[in-house]
C-alpha positions in Angstrom: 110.7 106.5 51.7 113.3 103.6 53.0 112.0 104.7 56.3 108.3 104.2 56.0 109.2 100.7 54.2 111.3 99.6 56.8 109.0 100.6 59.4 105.8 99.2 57.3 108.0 95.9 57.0 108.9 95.8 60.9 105.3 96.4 61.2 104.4 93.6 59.4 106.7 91.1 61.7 105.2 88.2 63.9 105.1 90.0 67.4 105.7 87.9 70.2 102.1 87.3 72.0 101.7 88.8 75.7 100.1 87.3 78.5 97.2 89.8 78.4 96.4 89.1 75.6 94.5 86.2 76.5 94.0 86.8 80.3 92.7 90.4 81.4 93.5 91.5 84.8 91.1 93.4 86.5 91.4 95.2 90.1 88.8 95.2 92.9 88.8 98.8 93.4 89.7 99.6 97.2 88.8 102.0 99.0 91.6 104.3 100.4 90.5 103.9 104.0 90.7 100.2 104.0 93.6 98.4 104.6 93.0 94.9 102.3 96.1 92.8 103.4 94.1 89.4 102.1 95.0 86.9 104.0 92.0 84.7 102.6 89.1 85.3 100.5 85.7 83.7 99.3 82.3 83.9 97.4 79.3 84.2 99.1 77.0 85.3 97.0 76.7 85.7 92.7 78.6 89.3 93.1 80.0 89.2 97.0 83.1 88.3 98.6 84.4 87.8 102.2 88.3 88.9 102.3 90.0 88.5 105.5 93.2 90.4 106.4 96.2 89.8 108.4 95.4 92.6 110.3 92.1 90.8 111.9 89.2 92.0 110.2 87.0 90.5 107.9 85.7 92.4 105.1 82.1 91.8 103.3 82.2 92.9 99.5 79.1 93.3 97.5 79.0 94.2 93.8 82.7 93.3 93.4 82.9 93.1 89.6 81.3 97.0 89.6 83.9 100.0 89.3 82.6 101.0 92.9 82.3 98.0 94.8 80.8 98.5 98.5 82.6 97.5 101.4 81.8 96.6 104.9 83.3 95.6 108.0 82.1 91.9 108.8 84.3 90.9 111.8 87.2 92.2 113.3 89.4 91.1 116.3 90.8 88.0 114.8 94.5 87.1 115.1 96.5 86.7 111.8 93.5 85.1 109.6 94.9 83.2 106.6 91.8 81.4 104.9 88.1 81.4 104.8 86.1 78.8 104.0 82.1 79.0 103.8 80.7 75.5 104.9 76.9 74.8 106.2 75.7 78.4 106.4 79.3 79.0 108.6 82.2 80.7 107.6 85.4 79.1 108.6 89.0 80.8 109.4 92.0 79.5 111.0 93.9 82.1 112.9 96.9 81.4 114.9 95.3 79.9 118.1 92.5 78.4 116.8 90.2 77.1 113.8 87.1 79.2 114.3 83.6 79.5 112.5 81.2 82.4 112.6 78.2 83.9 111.0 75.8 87.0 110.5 72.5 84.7 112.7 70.6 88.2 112.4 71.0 89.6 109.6 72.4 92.8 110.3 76.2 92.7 108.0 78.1 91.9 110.7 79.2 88.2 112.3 77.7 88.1 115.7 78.3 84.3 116.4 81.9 83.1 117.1 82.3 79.5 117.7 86.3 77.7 118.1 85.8 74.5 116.5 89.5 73.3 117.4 92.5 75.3 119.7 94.4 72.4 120.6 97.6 73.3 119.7 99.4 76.6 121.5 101.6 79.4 120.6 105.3 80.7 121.5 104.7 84.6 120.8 106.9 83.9 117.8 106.1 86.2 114.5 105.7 83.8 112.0 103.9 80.7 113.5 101.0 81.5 110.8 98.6 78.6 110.6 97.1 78.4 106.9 93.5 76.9 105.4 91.1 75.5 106.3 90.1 73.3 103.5 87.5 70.5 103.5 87.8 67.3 102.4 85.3 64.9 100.9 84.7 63.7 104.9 84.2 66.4 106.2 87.1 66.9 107.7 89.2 70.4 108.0 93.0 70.6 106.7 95.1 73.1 108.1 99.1 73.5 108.1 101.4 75.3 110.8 104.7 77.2 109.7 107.4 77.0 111.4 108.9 79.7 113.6 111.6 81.9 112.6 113.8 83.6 115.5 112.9 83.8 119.1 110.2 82.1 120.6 109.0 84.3 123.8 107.1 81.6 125.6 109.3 78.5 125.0 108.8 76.3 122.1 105.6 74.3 121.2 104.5 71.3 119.6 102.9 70.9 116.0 105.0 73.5 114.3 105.4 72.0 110.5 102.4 70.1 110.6 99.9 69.3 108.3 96.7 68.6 110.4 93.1 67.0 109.6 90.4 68.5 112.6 87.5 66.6 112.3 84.1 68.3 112.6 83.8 67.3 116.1 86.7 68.9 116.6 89.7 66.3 117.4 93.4 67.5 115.9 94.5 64.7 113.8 98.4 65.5 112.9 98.8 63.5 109.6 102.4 64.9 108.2 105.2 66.6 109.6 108.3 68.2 108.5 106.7 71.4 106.5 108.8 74.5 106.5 106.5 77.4 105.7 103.4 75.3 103.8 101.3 79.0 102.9 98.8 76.9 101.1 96.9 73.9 101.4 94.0 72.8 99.1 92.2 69.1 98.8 92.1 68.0 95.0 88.9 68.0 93.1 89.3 64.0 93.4 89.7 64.5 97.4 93.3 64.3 97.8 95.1 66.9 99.7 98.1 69.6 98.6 100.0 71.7 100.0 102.6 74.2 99.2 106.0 75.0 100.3 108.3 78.0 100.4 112.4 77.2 99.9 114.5 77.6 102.3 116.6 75.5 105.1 116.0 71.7 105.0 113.6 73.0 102.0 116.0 73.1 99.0 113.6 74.5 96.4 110.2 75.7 97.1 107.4 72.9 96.1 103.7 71.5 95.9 103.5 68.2 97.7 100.7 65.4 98.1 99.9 64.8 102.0 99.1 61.6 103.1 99.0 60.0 106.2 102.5 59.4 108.2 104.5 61.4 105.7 107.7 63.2 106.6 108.8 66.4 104.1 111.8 66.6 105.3 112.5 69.9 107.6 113.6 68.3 111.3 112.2 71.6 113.5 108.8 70.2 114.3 109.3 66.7 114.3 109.6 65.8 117.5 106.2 66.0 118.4 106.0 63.0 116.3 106.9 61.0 119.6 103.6 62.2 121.1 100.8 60.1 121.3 98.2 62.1 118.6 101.1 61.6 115.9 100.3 60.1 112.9 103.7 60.2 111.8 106.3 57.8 113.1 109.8 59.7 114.2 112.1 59.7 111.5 115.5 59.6 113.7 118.4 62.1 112.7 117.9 63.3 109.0 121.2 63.6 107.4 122.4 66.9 106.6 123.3 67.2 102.8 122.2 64.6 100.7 121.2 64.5 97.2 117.1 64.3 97.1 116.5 61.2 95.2 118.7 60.1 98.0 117.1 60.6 100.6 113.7 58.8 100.2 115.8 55.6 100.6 117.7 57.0 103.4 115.0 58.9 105.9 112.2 56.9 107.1 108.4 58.2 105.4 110.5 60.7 103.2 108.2 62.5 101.1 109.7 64.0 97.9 107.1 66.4 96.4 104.7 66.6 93.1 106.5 69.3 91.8 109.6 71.9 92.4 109.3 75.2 91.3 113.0 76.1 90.0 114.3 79.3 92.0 113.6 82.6 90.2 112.5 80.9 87.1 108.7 79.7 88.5 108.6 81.9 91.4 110.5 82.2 94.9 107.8 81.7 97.2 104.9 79.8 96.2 101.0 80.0 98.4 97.6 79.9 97.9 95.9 77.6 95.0 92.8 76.9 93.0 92.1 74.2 90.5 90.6 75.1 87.4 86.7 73.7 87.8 84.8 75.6 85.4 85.1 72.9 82.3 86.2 75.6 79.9 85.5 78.6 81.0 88.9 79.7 82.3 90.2 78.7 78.8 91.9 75.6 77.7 93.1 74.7 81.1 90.4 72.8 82.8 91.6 70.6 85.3 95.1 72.5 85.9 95.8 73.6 88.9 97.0 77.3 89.5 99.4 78.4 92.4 100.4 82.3 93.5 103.5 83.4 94.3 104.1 85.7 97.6 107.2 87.6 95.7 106.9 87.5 92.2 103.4 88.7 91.8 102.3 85.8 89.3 100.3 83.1 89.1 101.7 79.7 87.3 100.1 76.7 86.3 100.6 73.0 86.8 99.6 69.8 85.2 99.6 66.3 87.6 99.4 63.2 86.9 99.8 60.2 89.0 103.1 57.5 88.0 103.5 54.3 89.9 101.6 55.4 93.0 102.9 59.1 93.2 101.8 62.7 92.2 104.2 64.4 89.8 104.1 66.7 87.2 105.4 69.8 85.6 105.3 73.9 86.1 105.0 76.6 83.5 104.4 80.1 83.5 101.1 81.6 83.2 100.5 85.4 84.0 102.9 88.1 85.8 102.8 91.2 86.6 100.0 91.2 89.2 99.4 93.7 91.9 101.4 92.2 94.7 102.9 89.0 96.4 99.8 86.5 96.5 98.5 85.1 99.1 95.0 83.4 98.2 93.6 82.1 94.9 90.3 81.7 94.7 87.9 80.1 91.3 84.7 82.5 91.3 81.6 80.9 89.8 81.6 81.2 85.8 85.4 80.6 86.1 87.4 83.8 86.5 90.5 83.4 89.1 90.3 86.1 92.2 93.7 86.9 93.8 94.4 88.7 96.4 97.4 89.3 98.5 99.9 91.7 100.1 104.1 92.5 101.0 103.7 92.9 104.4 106.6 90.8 106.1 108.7 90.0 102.5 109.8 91.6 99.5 107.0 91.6 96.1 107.7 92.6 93.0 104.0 93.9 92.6 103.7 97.8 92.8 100.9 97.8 95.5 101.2 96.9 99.2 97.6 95.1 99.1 95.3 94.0 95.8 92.6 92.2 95.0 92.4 91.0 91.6 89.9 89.1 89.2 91.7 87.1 86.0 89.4 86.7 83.0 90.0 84.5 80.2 89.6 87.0 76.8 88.4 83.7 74.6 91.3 83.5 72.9 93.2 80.1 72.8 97.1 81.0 73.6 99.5 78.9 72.0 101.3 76.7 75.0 102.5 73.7 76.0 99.3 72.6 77.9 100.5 69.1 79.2 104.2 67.7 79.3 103.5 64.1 80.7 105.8 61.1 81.4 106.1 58.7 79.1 108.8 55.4 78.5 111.9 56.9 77.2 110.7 60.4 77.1 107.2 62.7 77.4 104.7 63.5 75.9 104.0 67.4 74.6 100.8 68.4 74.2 99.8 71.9 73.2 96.6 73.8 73.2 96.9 73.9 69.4 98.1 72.2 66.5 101.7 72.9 65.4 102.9 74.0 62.0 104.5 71.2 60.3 107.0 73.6 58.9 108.4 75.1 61.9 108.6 71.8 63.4 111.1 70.9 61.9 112.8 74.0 62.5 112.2 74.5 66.2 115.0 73.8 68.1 114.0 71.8 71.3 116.5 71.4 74.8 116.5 69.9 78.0 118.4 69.7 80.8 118.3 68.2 84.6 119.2 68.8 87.4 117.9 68.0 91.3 118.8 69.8 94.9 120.3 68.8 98.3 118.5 67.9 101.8 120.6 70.5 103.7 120.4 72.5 106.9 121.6 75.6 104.6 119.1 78.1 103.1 117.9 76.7 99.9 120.1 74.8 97.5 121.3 75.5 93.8 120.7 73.1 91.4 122.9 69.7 91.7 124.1 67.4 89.4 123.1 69.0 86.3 123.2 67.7 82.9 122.0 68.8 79.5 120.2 65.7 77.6 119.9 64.5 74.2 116.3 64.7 72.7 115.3 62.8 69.9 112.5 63.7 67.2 109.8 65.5 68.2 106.7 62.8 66.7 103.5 63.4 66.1 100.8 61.2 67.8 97.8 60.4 65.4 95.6 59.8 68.3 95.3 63.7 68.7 97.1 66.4 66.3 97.9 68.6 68.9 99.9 65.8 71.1 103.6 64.8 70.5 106.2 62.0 71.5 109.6 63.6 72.5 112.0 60.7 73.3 115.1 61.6 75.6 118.3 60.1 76.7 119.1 59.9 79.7 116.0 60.1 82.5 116.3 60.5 85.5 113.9 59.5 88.3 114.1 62.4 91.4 115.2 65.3 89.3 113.5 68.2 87.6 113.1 68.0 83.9 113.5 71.6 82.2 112.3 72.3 78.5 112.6 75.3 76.3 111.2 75.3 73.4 111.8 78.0 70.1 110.7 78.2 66.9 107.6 76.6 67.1 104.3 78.0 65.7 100.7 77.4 65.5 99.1 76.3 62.4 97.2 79.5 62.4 100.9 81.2 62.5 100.8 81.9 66.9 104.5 81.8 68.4 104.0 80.1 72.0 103.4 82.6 74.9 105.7 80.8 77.3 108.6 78.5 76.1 109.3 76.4 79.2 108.2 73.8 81.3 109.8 72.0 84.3 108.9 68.7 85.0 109.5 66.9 88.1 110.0 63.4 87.5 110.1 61.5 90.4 108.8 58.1 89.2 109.8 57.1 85.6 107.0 55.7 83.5 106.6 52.1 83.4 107.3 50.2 80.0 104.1 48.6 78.6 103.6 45.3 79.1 
């Protein structure tokens, strides 16, 4: 009898709500004969997908969202595609030696038309000078970015390696940013601005999504020499010092560019890529307008908020939903607003049990409990979460933050620098909107990462939050009202 009581009463605990409980994932059955390493994907059609691979071939999909979804091969023969894009009755790719665009003119299933829109830049044999997008921007014009190699480079080095590039439709190679280390994704805002992101490493302390504008430098040295060539958009930065705080060196290295947001090391990610923003107004949940970033190692995808302070992008991280299939490469929105992912591990470690996936993410209709938004504000930020807190647990929860930034440094990566745990004030409740808080703390500081863990809070409908942390990068502090 003390038995079934305690097990009734452990029964009736809170449990701790799991990410699928409000997003479903659901595989795109492969067949066994295909090889799906996606390297890009996109929608064609109400219920068909193009899914390129970095094996060369191109993959058409029909009736994806059916347990037996049929597959065809579209094209093949293309080097190391890592995007598609479907523009004008075209499809777009970039593959290592060129941006390319073909289509199916007879309508037989398979591409027959094969045009290079741009090849200007060349090759050195090495293995990892991927080149990833292309994106379009409200112009017209097609964003691309070129990794870095890694090791040997058979055929001598090349020019435009860690480059952000803008081809326009005629075809011209506009570099517009330099110093990228491995930039696996780039994506141009709902609004038209243009984002890429970053994997850590050397001269890359922690891995990042960064705002690209004209005659930036990110601050990795290999590539930029070819700023001195005439097409440059970016003027030579001199020597960049090795080892110095980050904050730093914006005031140090000529066009520095410190990012929108750092993903911490092993707490959002190792290895960040492909991203979508949320478009579908609801659909997707209470996230509209967030924008949501893969992960090549740990087989998730997290979510960010931005919002623009004294001229710059900046925001903060949070988790969102683990345990896919594999490392992701590409995230895709699908019309009605589920998120397609797809990816593989060929080349790094991922966490996911499969070697290639492809993935749909469907919002259940229930609201989690999260911190949606975590804003800047004058002497602290602003919380706001997707529902209204309990007043009672408020005052219980127990609410820290520390801070902490990374060194510029020819080393792989950096641990986190100058660390410091900060004093928060009383969490106060805005009467503008019930779910939105005031959360003064001591001690700000502009160029460093913001991290806040939260426990103990409920919903007023009795929810304990799904995720407890956020990491804002606070690169500009918010102006004072006048």
């Amino acid at each position: 009898m003390v038995i079934t009581l305690s097990l009734l009463a452990v029964a009736a605990l809170p449990q701790q709500p799991q990410e699928s409980d409000y997003y479903e994932v659901i595989d795109v059955t492969i067949p066994d004969e295909v090889v799906l390493e996606v390297g890009g994907i996109e929608q064609i059609g109400p219920e068909t997908l193009l899914a390129c691979t970095r094996r060369g071939e191109v993959w058409r999909i029909d009736d994806f969202r059916s347990e037996t979804p049929e597959f065809s091969l579209w094209a093949d023969g293309l080097q190391e595609p890592l995007g598609l894009l479907s523009h004008q009755g075209w499809i777009y790719s970039v593959t290592r030696g060129e941006l390319l665009r073909m289509r199916d003119a007879n309508g037989d299933g398979r591409a027959d038309q094969f045009r290079t829109v741009c090849d200007t830049w060349n090759i050195s044999g090495n293995y990892h000078e991927y080149n990833f997008g292309p994106r379009i921007d409200p112009e017209g014009n097609f964003w691309i970015t070129t990794n870095k190699p890694f090791g040997g480079e058979p055929f001598g080095r090349v020019e435009w390696r860690g480059w952000a590039m803008k081809i326009t439709p005629e075809g011209e190679m506009i570099p517009m940013a330099g110093g990228l280390r491995s930039p696996a994704g780039v994506e141009v805002a709902p609004w038209g601005d243009v984002f890429y992101t970053d994997n850590q490493g050397e001269w890359c302390g922690a891995s990042k999504l960064s705002h690209i504008e004209e005659g930036d430098f990110h601050g990795h040295p290999w590539g930029i020499g070819s700023a001195k060539l005439p097409a440059s958009r970016v003027e030579h930065p001199g020597e960049v010092p090795d080892g110095i705080m980050m904050p730093k060196a914006e005031g140090v290295v000529p066009h520095f560019k410190l990012p929108a947001v750092w993903f911490p090391y092993d707490k959002m990610g190792r290895s960040p890529s492909g991203m979508a923003w949320d478009t579908s107004e609801g659909s997707f949940g209470p996230f509209a307008g967030h924008l949501f970033v893969g992960d090549q190692y740990s087989a998730e995808l997290m979510r960010v908020s931005l919002e623009q302070v004294d001229g710059h992008w900046q925001g903060a991280c949070y988790p969102f939903r683990h345990g896919l299939g594999t490392g992701l490469i590409r995230v895709r929105q699908l019309d009605g607003g589920e998120m397609l992912v797809g990816g593989s591990d060929r080349g790094w470690a991922a966490l996911g049990a499969d070697p290639w996936a492809l993935q749909r993410l469907r919002w259940t209709g229930k609201v989690p409990f999260e911190i949606h938004e975590m804003k800047a504000a004058p002497g602290g930020f602003l919380l706001n979460f997707t529902k209204q807190a309990d007043p009672d647990t408020l005052a219980d929860a127990k609410l820290t933050m520390k801070s902490y930034t990374y060194e510029l440094h020819a080393a792989y990566g950096s641990k986190e620098f100058e660390t410091v745990e900060l004093e928060l004030g009383e969490l106060r409740l805005l009467s503008v909107d019930p779910r939105s808080y005031y959360l003064p703390v001591e001690g700000l500081r502009a160029g460093y990462v913001h991290e806040l863990h939260v426990e103990g809070l409920r919903s007023v409908d009795g929810d304990e939050l799904v995720h407890h942390d956020a990491y804002y990068t606070l690169i500009r502090l918010a102006p004072e009202p006048e």
